[in-house]
C-alpha positions as CSV (number, residue, x, y, z in Angstrom):
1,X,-47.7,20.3,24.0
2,X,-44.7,20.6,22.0
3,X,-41.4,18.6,23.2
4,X,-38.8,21.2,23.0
5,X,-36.2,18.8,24.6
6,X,-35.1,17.5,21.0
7,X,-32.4,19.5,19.1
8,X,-32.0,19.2,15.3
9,X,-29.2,16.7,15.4
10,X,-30.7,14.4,17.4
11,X,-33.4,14.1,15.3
12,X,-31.4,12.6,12.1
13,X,-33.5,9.8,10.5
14,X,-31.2,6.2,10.4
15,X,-29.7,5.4,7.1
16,X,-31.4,3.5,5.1
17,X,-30.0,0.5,2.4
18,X,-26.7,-1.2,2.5
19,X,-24.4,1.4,3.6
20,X,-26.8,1.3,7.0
21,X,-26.8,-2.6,7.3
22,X,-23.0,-2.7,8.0
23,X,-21.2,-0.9,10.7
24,X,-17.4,0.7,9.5
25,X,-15.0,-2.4,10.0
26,X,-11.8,-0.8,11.7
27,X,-8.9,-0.9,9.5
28,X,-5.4,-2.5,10.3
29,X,-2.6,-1.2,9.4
30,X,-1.4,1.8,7.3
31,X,-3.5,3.9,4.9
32,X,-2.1,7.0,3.1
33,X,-4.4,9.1,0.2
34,X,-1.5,9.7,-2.4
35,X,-4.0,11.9,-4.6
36,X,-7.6,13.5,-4.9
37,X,-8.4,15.1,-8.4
38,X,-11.5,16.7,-8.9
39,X,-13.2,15.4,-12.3
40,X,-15.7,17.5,-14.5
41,X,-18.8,15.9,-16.8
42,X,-20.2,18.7,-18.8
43,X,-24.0,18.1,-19.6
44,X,-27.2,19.9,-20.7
45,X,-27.4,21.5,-17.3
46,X,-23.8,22.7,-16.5
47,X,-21.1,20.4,-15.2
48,X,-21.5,17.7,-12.8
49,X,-18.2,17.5,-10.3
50,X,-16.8,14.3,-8.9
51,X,-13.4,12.8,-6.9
52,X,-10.9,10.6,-7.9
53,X,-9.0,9.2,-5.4
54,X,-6.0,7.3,-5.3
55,X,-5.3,5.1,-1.8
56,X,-2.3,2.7,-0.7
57,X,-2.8,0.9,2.3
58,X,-0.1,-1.8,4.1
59,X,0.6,-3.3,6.9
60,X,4.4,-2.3,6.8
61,X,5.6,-6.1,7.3
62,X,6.1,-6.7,3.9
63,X,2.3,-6.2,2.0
64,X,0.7,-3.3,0.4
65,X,-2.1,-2.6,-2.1
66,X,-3.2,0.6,-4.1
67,X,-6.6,1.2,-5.5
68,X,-8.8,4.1,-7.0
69,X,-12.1,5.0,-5.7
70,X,-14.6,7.4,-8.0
71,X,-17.3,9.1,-6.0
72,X,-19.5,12.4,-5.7
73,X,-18.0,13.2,-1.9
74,X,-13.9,12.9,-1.8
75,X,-14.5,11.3,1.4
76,X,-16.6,8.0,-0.4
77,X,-14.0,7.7,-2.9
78,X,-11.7,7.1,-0.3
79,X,-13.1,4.8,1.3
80,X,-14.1,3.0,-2.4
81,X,-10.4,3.1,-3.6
82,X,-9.3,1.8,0.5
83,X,-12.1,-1.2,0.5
84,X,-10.6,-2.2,-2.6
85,X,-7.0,-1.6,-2.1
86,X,-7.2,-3.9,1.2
87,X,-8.9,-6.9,-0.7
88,X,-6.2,-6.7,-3.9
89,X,-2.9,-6.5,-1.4
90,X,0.5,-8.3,-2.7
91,X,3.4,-10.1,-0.5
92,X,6.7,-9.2,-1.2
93,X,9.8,-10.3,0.4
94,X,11.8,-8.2,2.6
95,X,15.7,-8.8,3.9
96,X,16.0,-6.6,7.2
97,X,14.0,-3.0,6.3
98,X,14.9,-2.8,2.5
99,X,14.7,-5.2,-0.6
100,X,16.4,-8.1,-1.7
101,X,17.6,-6.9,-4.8
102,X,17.5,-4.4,-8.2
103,X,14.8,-4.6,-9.8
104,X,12.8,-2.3,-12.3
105,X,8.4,-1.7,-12.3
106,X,6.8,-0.9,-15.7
107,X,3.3,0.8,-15.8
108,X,1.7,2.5,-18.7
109,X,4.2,5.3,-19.3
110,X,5.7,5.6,-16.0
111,X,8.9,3.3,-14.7
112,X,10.3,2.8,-11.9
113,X,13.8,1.4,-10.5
114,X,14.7,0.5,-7.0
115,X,17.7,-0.8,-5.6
116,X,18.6,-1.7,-2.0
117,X,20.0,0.1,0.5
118,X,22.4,0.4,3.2
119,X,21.0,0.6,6.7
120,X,20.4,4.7,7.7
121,X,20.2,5.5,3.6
122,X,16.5,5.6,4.2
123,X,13.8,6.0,1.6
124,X,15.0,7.9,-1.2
125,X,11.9,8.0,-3.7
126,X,9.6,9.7,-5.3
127,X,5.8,11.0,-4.0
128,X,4.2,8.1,-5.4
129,X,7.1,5.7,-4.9
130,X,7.6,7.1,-1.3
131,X,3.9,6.4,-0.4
132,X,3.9,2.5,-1.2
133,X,7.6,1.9,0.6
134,X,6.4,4.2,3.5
135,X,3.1,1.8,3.8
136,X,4.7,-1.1,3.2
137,X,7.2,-1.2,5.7
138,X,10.5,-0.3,3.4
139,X,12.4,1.4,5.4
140,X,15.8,1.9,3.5
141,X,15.9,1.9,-1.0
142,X,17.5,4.0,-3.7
143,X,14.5,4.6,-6.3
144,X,13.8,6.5,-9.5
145,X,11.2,7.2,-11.7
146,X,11.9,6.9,-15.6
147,X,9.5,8.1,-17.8
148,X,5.7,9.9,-17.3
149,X,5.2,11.2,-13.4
150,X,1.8,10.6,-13.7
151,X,0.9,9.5,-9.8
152,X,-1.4,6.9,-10.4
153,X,0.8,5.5,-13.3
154,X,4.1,5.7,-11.0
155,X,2.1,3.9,-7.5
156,X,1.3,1.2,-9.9
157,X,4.9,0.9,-11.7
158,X,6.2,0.5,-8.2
159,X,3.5,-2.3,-7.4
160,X,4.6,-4.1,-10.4
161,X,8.3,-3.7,-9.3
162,X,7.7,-5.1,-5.7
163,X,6.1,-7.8,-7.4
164,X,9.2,-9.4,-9.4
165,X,10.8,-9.8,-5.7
166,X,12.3,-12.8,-5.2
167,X,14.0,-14.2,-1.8
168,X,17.1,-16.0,-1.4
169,X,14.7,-19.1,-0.6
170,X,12.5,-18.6,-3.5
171,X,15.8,-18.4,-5.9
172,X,17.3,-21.3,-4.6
173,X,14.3,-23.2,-5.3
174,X,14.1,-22.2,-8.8
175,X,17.6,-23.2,-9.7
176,X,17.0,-26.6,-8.1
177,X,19.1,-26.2,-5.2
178,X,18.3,-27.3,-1.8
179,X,17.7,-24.9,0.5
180,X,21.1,-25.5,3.1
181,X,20.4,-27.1,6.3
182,X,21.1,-25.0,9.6
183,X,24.4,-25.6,11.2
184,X,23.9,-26.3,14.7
185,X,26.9,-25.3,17.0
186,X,28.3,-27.8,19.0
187,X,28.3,-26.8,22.6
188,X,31.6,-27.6,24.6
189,X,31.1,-30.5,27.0
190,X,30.8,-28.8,30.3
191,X,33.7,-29.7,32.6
192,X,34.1,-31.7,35.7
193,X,34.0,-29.9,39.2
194,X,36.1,-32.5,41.9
């Protein structure tokens, strides 16, 4: 007697080896795929295609990483380059939803400057740029990119740029200065009722 009850997709083997031993770990915070290129390796037989993705991922209070992930499915390299990104992520300071102050990123070819911004300028950058403020919880900056506009080159310039951040704190403990003690208000004596 055959058991006709079965269907096709229910009768999917389980995965075996370590991508089977270890359920997906849900992932906090932002993640944004900046760029997928397909990549070409010409041998004996023809050409052999695989992806190249590039991920930044943040939790938009001030921390953000950005990785690349190589795979034969685009979907593996993004979750190659987002495994990664999460475990290399940087702190950087931030004053209200934009940054403390000018500063400039410097990656292979690629530059890129970024200066604060008023409060409703909102995030004036490029693709690359826009993708690691957007993540990382930026929410007003003037930016530009100087030089090559290579996308992998310019989320990496940026990276380098928010890592030079300094606070006021930070500063103040550099030059040597004690960080200024909180004023407390005094509160007017409360008056008599006869």
């Amino acid at each position: 007697m055959i058991n006709t009850d079965t269907t096709k997709k229910d009768n999917k083997r389980e995965p075996r080896g370590k991508r089977g031993d270890f359920p997906k770990r849900e992932s906090d915070g932002n993640m944004l795929v900046v760029n997928v290129a397909r990549t070409a390796k010409v041998v004996k037989g023809g050409k052999r295609f695989g992806f190249r993705a590039l991920v930044v991922v943040g939790n938009g209070m001030g921390k953000v990483g950005a990785a690349i992930g190589k795979a034969n499915q685009v979907q593996l390299a993004i979750n190659k380059a987002e495994s990664h990104a999460r475990k290399h992520m940087l702190t950087f300071p931030l004053v209200g939803e934009t940054i403390p102050h000018e500063t400039i990123g410097r990656f292979g070819a690629s530059a890129v400057w970024m200066q604060p911004a008023a409060p409703g300028s909102g995030v004036i950058a490029g693709a690359g740029a826009r993708a690691v403020f957007e993540v990382g919880g930026i929410k007003n900056i003037l930016s530009k990119s100087l030089g090559s506009t290579n996308a992998c080159n310019l989320v990496y310039a940026t990276l380098e740029a928010l890592k030079t951040l300094k606070s006021r704190a930070q500063v103040d403990m550099l030059r040597g200065k004690a960080a200024p003690a909180p004023v407390a208000a005094a509160a007017p004596a409360p008056a008599e009722v006869k």
